[in-house]
C-alpha positions in Angstrom: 113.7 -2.4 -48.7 112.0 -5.8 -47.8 111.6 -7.2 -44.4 111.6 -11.0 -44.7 110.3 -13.3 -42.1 111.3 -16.8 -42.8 108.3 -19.5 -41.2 110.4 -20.7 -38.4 110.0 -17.5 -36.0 108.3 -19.2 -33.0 108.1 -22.8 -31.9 105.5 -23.4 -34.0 106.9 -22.1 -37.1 109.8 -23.6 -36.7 108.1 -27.6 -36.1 106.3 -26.3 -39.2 109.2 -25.6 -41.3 110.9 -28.5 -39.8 108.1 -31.1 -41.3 108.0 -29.0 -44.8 112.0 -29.7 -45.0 111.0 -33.5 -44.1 108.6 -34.1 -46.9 110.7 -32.3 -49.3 107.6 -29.2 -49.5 108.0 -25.9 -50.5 109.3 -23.1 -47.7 107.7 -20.1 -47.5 109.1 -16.7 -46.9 107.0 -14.4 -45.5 107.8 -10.6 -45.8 106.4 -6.9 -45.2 107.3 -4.2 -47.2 108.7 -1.0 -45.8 110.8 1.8 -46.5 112.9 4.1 -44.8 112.8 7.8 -44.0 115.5 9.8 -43.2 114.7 13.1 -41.3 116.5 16.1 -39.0 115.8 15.5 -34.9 117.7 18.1 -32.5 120.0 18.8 -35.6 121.1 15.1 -36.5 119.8 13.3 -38.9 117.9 9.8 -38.2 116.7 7.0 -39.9 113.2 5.1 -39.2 111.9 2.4 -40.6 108.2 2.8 -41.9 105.3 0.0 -43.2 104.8 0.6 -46.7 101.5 -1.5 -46.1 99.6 -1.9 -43.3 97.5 -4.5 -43.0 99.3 -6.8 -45.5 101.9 -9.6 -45.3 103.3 -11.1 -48.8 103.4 -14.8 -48.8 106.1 -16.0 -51.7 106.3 -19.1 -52.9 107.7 -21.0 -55.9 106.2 -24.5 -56.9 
């Protein structure tokens, strides 16, 4: 499972994406990777999502 963050997630971001779009740029996607475990809590079973990395963030981009 991938989290993806798309650059547009605060007022910057988003003026930033905005003026990549403009200028006919490449967009970046940001994501996190992360996977999710499934365990028994008071007899039910729940689902968390977990960082597979910790102190990374994947920046994709195509040219």
């Amino acid at each position: 499972m991938m989290n993806v963050l798309r650059d547009g997630c605060s007022e910057r971001g988003t003026a930033r994406l905005s003026r990549r779009k403009r200028r006919g740029e490449t967009l970046f996607e940001y994501f996190a990777p992360s996977y999710v475990e499934v365990r028994k809590v008071d007899g039910k079973m729940v689902n968390t999502k977990r960082p597979l990395l910790f102190n990374y963030v994947f920046i994709r981009s195509s040219v």
